[in-house]
mmCIF file as gemmi writes it, N, C-alpha and C atoms, coordinates in Angstrom:
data_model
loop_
_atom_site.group_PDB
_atom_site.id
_atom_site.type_symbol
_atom_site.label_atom_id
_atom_site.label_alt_id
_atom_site.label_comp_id
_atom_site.label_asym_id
_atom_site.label_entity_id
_atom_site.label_seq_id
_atom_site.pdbx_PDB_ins_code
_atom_site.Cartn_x
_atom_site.Cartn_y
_atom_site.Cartn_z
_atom_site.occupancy
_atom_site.B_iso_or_equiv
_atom_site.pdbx_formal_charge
_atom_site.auth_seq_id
_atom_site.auth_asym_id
_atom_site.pdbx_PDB_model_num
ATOM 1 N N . UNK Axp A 1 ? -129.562 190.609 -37.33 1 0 ? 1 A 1
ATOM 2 C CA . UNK Axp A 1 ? -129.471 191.104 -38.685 1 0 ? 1 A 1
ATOM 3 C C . UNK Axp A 1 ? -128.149 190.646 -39.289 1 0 ? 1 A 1
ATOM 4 N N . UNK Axp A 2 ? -127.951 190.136 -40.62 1 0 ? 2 A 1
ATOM 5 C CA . UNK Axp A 2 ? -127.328 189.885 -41.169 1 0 ? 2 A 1
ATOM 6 C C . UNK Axp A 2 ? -126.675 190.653 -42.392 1 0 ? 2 A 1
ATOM 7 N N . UNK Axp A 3 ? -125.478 190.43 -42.765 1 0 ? 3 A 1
ATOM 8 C CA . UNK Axp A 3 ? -125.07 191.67 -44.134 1 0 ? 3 A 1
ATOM 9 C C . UNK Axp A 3 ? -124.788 190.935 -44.858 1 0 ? 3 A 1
ATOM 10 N N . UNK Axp A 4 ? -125.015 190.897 -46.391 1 0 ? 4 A 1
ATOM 11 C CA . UNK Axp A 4 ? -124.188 189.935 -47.421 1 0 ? 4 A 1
ATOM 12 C C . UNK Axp A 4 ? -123.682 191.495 -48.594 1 0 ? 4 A 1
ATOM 13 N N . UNK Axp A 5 ? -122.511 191.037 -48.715 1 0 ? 5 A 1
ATOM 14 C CA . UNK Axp A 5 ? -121.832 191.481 -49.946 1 0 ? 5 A 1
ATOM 15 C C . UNK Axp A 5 ? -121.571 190.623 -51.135 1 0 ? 5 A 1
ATOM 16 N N . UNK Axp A 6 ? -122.351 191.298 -52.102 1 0 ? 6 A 1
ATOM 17 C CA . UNK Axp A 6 ? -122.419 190.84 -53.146 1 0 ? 6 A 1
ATOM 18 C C . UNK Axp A 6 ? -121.349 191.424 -54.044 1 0 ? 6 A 1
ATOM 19 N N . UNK Axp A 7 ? -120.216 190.644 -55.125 1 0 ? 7 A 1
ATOM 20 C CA . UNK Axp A 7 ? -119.427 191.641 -55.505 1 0 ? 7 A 1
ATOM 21 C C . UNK Axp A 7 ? -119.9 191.232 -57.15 1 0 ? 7 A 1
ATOM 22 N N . UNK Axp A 8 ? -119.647 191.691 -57.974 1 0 ? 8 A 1
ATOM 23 C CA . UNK Axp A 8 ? -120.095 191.529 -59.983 1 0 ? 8 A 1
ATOM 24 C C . UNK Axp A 8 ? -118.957 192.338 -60.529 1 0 ? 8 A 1
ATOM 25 N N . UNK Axp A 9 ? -118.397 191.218 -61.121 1 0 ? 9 A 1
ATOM 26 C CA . UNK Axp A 9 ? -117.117 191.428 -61.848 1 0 ? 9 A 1
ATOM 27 C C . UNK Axp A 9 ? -117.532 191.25 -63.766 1 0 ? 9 A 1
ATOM 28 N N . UNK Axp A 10 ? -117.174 191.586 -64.499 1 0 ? 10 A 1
ATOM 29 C CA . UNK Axp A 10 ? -116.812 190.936 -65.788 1 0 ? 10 A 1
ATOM 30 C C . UNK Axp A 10 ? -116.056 189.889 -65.572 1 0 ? 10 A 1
ATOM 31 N N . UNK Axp A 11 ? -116.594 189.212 -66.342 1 0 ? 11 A 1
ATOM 32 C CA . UNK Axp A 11 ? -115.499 187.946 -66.686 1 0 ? 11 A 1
ATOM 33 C C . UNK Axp A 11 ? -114.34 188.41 -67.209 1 0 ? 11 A 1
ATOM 34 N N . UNK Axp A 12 ? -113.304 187.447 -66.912 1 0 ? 12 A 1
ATOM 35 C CA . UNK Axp A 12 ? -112.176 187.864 -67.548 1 0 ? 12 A 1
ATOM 36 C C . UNK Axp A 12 ? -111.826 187.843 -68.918 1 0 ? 12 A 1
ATOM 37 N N . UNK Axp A 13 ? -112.758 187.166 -69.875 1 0 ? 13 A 1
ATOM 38 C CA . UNK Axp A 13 ? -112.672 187.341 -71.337 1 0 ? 13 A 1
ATOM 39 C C . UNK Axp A 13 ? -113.325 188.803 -71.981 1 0 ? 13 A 1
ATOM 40 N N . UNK Axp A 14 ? -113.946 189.285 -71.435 1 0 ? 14 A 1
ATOM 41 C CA . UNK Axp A 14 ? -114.934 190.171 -71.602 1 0 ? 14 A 1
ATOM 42 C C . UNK Axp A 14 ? -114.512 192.006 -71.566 1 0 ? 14 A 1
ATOM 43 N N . UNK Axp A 15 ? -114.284 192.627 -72.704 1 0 ? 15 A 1
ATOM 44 C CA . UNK Axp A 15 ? -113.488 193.461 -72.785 1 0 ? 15 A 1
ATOM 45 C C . UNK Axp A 15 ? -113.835 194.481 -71.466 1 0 ? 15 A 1
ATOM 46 N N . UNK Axp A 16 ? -113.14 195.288 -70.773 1 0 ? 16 A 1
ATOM 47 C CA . UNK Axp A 16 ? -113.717 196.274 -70.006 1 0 ? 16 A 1
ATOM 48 C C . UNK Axp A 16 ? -113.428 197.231 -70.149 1 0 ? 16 A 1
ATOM 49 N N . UNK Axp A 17 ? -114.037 198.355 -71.355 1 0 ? 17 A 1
ATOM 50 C CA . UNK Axp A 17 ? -113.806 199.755 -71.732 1 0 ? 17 A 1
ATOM 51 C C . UNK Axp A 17 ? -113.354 200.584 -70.519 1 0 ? 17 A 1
ATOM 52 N N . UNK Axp A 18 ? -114.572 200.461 -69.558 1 0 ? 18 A 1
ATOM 53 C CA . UNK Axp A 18 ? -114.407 201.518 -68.062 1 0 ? 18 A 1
ATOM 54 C C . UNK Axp A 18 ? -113.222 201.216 -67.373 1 0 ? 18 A 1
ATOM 55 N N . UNK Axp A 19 ? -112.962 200.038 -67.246 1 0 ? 19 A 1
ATOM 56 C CA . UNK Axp A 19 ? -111.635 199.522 -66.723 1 0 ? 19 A 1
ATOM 57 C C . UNK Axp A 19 ? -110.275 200.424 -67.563 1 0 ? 19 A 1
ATOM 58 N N . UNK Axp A 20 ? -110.446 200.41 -68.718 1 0 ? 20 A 1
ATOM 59 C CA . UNK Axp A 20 ? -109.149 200.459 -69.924 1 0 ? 20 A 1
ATOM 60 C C . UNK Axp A 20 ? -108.994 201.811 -69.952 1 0 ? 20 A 1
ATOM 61 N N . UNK Axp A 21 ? -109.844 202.606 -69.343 1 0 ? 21 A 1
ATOM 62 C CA . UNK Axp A 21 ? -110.111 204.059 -69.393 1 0 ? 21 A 1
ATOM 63 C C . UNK Axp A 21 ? -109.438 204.595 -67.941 1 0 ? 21 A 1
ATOM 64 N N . UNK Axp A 22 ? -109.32 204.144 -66.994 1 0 ? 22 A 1
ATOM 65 C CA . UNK Axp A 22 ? -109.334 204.372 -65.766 1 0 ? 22 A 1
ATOM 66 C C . UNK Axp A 22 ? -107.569 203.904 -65.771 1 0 ? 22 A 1
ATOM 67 N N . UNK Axp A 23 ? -107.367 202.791 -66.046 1 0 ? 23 A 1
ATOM 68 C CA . UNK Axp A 23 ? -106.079 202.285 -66.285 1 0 ? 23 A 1
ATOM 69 C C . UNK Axp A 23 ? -105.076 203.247 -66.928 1 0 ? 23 A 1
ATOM 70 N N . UNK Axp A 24 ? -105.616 204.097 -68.234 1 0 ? 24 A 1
ATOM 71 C CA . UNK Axp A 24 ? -105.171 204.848 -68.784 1 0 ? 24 A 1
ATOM 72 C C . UNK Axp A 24 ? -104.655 206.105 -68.123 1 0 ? 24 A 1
ATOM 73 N N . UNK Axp A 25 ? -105.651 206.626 -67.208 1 0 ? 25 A 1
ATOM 74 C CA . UNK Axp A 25 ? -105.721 207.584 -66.821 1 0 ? 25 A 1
ATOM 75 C C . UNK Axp A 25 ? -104.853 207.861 -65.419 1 0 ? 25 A 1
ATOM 76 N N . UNK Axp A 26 ? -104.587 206.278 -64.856 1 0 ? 26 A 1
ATOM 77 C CA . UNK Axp A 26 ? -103.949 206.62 -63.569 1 0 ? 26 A 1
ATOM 78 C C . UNK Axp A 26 ? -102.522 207.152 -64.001 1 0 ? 26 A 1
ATOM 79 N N . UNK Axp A 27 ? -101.674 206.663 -64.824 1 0 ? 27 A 1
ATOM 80 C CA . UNK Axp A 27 ? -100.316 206.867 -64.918 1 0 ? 27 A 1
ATOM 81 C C . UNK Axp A 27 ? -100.364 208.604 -65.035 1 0 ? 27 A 1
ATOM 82 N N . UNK Axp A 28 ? -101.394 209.209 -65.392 1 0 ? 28 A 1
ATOM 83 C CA . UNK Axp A 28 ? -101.334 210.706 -65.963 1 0 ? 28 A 1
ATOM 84 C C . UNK Axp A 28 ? -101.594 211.504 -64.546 1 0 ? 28 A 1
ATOM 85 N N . UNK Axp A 29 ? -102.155 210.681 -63.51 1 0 ? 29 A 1
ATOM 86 C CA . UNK Axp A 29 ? -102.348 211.444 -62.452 1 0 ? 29 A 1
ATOM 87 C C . UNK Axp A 29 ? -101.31 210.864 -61.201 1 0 ? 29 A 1
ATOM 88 N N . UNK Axp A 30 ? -100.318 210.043 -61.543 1 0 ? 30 A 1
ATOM 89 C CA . UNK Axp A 30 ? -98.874 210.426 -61.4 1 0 ? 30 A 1
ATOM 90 C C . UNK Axp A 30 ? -98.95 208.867 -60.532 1 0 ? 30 A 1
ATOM 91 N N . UNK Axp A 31 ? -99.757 207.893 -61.131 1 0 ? 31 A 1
ATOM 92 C CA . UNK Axp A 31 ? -99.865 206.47 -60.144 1 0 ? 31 A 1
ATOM 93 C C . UNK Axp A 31 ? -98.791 205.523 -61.564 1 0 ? 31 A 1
ATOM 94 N N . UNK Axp A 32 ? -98.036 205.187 -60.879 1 0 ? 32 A 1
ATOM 95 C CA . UNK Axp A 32 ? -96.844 204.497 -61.592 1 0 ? 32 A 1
ATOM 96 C C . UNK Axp A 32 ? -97.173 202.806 -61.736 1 0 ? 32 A 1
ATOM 97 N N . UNK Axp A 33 ? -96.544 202.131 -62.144 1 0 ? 33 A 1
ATOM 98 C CA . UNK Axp A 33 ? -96.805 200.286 -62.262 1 0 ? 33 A 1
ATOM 99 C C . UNK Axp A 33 ? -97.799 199.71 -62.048 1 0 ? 33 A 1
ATOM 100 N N . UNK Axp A 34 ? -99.003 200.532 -62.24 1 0 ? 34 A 1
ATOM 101 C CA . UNK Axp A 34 ? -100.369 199.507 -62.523 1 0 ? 34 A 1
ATOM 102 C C . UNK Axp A 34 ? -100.803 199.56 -63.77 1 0 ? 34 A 1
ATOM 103 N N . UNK Axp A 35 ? -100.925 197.822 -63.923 1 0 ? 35 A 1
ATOM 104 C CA . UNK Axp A 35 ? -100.478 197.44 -64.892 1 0 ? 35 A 1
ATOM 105 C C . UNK Axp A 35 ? -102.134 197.004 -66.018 1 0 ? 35 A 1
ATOM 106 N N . UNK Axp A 36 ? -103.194 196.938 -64.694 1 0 ? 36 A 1
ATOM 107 C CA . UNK Axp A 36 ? -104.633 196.534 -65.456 1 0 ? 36 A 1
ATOM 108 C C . UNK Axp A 36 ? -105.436 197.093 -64.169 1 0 ? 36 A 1
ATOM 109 N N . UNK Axp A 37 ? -106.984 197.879 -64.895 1 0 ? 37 A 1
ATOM 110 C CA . UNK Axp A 37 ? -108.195 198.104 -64.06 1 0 ? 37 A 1
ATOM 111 C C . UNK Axp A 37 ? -109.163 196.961 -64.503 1 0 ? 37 A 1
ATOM 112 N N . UNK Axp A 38 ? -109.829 196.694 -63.4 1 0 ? 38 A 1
ATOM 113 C CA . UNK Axp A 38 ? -111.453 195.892 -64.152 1 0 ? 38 A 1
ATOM 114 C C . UNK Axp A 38 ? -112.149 196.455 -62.811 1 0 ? 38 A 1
ATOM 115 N N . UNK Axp A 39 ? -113.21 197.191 -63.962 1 0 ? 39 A 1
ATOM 116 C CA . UNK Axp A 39 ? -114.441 197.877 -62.825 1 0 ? 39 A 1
ATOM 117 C C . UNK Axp A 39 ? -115.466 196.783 -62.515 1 0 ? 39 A 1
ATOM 118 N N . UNK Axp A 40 ? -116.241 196.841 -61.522 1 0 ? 40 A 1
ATOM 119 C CA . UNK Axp A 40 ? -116.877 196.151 -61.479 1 0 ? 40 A 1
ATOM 120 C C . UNK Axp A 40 ? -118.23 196.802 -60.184 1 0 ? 40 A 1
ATOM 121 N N . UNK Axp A 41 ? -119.225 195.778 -59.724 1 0 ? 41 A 1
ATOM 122 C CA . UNK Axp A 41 ? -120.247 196.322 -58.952 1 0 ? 41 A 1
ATOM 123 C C . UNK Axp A 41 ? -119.963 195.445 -57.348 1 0 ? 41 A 1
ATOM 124 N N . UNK Axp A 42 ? -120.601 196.648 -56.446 1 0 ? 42 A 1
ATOM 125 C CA . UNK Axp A 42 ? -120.671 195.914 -55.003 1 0 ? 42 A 1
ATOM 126 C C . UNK Axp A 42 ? -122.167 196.013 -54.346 1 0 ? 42 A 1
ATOM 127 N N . UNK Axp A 43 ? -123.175 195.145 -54.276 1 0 ? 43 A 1
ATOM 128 C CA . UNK Axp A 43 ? -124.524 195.234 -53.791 1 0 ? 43 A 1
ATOM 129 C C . UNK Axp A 43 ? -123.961 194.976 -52.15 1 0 ? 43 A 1
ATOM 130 N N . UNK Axp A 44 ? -124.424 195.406 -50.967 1 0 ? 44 A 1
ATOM 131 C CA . UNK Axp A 44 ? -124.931 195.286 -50.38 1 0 ? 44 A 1
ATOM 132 C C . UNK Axp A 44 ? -126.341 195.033 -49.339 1 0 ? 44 A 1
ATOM 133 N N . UNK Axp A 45 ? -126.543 193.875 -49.09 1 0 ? 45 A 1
ATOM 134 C CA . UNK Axp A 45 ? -127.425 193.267 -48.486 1 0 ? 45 A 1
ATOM 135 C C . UNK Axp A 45 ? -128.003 193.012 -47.601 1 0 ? 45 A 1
ATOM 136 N N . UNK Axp A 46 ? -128.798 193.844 -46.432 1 0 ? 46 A 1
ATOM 137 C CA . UNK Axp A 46 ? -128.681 193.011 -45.316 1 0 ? 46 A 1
ATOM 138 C C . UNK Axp A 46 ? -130.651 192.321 -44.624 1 0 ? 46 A 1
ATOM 139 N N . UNK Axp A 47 ? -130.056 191.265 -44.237 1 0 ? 47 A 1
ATOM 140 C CA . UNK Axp A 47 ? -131.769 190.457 -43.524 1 0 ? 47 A 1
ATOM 141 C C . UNK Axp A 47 ? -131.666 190.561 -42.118 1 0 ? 47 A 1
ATOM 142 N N . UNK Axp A 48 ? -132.98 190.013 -42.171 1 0 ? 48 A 1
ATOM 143 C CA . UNK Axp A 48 ? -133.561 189.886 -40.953 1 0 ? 48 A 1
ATOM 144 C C . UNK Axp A 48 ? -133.186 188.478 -40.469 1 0 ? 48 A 1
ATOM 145 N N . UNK Axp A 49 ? -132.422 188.258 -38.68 1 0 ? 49 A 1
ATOM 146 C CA . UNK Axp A 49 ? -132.076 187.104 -38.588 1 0 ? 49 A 1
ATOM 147 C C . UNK Axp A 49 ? -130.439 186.969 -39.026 1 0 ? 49 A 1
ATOM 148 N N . UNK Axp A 50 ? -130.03 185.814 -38.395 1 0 ? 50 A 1
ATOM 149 C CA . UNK Axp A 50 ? -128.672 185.122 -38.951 1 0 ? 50 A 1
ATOM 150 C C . UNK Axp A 50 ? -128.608 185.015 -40.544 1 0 ? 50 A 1
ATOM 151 N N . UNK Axp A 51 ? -127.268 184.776 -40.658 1 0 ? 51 A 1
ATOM 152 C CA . UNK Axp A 51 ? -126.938 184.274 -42.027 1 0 ? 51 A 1
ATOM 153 C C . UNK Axp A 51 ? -126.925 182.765 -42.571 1 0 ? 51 A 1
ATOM 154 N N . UNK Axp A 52 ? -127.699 182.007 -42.676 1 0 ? 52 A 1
ATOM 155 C CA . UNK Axp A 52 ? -127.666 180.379 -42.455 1 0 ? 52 A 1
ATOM 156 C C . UNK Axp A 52 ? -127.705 180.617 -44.135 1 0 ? 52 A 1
ATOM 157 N N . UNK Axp A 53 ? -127.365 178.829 -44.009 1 0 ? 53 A 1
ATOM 158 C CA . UNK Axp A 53 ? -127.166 178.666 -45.549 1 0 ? 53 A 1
ATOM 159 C C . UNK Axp A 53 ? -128.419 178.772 -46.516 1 0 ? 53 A 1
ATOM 160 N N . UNK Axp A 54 ? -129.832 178.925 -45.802 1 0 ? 54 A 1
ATOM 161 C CA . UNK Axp A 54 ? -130.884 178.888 -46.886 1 0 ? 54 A 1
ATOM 162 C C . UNK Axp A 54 ? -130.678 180.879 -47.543 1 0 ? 54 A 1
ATOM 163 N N . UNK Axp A 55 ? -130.371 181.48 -46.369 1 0 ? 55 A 1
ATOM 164 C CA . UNK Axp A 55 ? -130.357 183.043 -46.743 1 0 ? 55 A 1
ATOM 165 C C . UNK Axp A 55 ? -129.212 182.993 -47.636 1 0 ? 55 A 1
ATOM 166 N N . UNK Axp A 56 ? -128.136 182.444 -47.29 1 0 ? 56 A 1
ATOM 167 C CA . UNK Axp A 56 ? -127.213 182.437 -48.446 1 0 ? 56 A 1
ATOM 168 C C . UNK Axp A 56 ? -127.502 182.069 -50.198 1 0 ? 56 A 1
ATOM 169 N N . UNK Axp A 57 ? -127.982 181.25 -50.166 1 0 ? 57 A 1
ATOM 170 C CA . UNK Axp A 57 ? -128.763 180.25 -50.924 1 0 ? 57 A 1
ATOM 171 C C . UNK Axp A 57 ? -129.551 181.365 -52.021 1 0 ? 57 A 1
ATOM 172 N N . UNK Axp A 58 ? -130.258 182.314 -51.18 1 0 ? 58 A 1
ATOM 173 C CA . UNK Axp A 58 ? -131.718 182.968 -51.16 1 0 ? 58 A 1
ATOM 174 C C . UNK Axp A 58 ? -130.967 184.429 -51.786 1 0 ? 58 A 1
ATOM 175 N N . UNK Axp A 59 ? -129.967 184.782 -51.44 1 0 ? 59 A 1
ATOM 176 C CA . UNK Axp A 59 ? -128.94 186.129 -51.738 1 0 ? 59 A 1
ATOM 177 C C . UNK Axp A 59 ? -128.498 185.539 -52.913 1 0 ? 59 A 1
ATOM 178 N N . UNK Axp A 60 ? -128.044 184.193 -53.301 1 0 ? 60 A 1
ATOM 179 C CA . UNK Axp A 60 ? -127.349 183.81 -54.732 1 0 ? 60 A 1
ATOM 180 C C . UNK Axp A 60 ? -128.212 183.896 -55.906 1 0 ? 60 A 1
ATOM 181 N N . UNK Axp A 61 ? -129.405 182.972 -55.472 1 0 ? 61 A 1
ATOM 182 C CA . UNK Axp A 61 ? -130.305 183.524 -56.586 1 0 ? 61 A 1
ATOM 183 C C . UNK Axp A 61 ? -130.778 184.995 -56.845 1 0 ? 61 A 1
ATOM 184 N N . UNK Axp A 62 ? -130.895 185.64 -56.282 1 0 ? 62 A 1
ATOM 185 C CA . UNK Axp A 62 ? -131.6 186.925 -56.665 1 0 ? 62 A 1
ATOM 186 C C . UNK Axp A 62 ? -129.476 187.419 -57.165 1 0 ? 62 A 1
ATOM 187 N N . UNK Axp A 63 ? -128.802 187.465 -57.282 1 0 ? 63 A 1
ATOM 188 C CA . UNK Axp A 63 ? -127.496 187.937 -57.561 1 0 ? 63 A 1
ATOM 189 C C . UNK Axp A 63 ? -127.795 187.076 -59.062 1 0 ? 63 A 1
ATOM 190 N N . UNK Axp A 64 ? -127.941 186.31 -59.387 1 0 ? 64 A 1
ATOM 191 C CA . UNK Axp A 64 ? -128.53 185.413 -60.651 1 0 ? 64 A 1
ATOM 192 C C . UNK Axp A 64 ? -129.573 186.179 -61.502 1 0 ? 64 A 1
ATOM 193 N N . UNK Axp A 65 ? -130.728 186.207 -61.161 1 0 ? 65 A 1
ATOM 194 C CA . UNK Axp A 65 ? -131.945 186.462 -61.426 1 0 ? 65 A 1
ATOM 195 C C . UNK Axp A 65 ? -131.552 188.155 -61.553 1 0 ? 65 A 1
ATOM 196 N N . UNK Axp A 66 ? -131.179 189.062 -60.646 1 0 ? 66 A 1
ATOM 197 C CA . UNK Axp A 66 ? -131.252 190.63 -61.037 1 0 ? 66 A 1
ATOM 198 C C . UNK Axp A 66 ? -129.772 191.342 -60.915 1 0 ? 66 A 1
ATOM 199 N N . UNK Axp A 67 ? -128.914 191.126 -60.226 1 0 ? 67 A 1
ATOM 200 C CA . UNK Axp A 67 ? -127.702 191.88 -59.825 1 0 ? 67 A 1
ATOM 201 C C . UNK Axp A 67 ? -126.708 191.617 -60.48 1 0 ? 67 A 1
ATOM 202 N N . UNK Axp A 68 ? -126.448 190.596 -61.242 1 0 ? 68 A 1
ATOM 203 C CA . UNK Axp A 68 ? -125.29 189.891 -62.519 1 0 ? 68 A 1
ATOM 204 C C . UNK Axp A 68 ? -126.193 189.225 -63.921 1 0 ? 68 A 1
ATOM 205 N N . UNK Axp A 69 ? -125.487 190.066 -65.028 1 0 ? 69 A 1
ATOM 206 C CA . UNK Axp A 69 ? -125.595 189.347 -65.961 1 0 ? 69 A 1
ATOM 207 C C . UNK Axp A 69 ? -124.836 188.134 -66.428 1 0 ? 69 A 1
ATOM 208 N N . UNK Axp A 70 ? -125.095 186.567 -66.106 1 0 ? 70 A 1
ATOM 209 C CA . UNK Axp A 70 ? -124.187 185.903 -66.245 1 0 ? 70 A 1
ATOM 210 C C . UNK Axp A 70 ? -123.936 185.856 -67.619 1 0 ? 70 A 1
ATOM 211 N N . UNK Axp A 71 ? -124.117 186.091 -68.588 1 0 ? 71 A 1
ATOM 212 C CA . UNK Axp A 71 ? -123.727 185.88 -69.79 1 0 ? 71 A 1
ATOM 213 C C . UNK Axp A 71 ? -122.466 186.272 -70.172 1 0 ? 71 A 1
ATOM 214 N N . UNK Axp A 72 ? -122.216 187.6 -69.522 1 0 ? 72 A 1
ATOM 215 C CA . UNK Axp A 72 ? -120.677 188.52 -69.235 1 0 ? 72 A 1
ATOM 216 C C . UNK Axp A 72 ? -120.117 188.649 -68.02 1 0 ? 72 A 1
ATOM 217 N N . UNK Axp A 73 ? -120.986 188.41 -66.956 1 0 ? 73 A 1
ATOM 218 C CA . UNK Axp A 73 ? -120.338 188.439 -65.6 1 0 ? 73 A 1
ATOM 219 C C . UNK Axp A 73 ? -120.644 187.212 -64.59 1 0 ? 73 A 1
ATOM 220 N N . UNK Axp A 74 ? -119.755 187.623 -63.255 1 0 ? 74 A 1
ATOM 221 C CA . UNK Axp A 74 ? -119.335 186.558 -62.659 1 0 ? 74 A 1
ATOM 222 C C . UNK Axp A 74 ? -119.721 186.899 -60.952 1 0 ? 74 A 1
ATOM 223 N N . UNK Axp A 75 ? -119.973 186.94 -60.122 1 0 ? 75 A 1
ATOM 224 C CA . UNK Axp A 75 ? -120.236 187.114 -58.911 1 0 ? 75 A 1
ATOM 225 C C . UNK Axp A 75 ? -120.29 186.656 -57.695 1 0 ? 75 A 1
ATOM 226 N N . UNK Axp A 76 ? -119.887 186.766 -56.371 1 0 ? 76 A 1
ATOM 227 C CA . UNK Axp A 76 ? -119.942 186.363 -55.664 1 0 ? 76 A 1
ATOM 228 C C . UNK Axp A 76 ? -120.284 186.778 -53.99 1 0 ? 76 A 1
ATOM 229 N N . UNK Axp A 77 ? -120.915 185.823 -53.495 1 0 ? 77 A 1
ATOM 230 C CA . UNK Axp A 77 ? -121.775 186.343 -52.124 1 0 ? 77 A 1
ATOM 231 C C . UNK Axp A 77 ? -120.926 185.772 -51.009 1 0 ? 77 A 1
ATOM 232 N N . UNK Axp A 78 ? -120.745 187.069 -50.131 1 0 ? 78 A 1
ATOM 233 C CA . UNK Axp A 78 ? -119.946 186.813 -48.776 1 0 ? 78 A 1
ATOM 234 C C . UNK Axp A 78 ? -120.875 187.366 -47.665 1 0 ? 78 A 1
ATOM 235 N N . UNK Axp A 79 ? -120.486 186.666 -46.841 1 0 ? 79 A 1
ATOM 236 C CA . UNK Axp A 79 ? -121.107 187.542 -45.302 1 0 ? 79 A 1
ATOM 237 C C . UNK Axp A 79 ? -120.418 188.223 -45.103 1 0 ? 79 A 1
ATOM 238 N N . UNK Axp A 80 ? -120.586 190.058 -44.371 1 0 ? 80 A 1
ATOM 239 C CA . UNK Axp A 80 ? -119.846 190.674 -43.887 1 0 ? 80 A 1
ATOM 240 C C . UNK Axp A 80 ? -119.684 190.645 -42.268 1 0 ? 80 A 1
ATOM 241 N N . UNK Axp A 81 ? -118.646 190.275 -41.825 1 0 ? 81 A 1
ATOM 242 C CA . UNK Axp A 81 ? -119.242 190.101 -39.823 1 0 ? 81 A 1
ATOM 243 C C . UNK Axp A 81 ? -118.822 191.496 -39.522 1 0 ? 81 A 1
């Protein structure tokens, strides 16, 4: 069995309210010199079998097709060992 982590970020042009909100909020709950949040998503994945490059392949598209909107976001697939 295999695990892939999928991570979905906003792009970096792309305003991030939830981020700007969270950012705001740390200094008030007493977290000092951070300076930017960007929220973002983590899918976890796991198959049947090794991780070879067609499953990799096979995890990118569907991260394309359902788990990132590329129009605003950006994503990327790792194996977890």
């Amino acid at each position: 069995m295999a695990r892939f982590i999928v991570e979905v970020m906003l792009k970096p042009e792309i305003l991030d309210p939830q981020g700007a909100a969270i950012a705001a909020a740390l200094p008030r709950l007493g977290f000092a010199g951070l300076t930017s949040v960007r929220q973002g998503k983590r899918f976890e994945i796991e198959i049947e079998g090794p991780a070879t490059a067609e499953k990799i392949a096979e995890i990118e598209s569907a991260a394309e097709l359902l788990l990132a909107n590329l129009v605003i976001e950006n994503f990327v697939v790792r194996v977890d060992e």
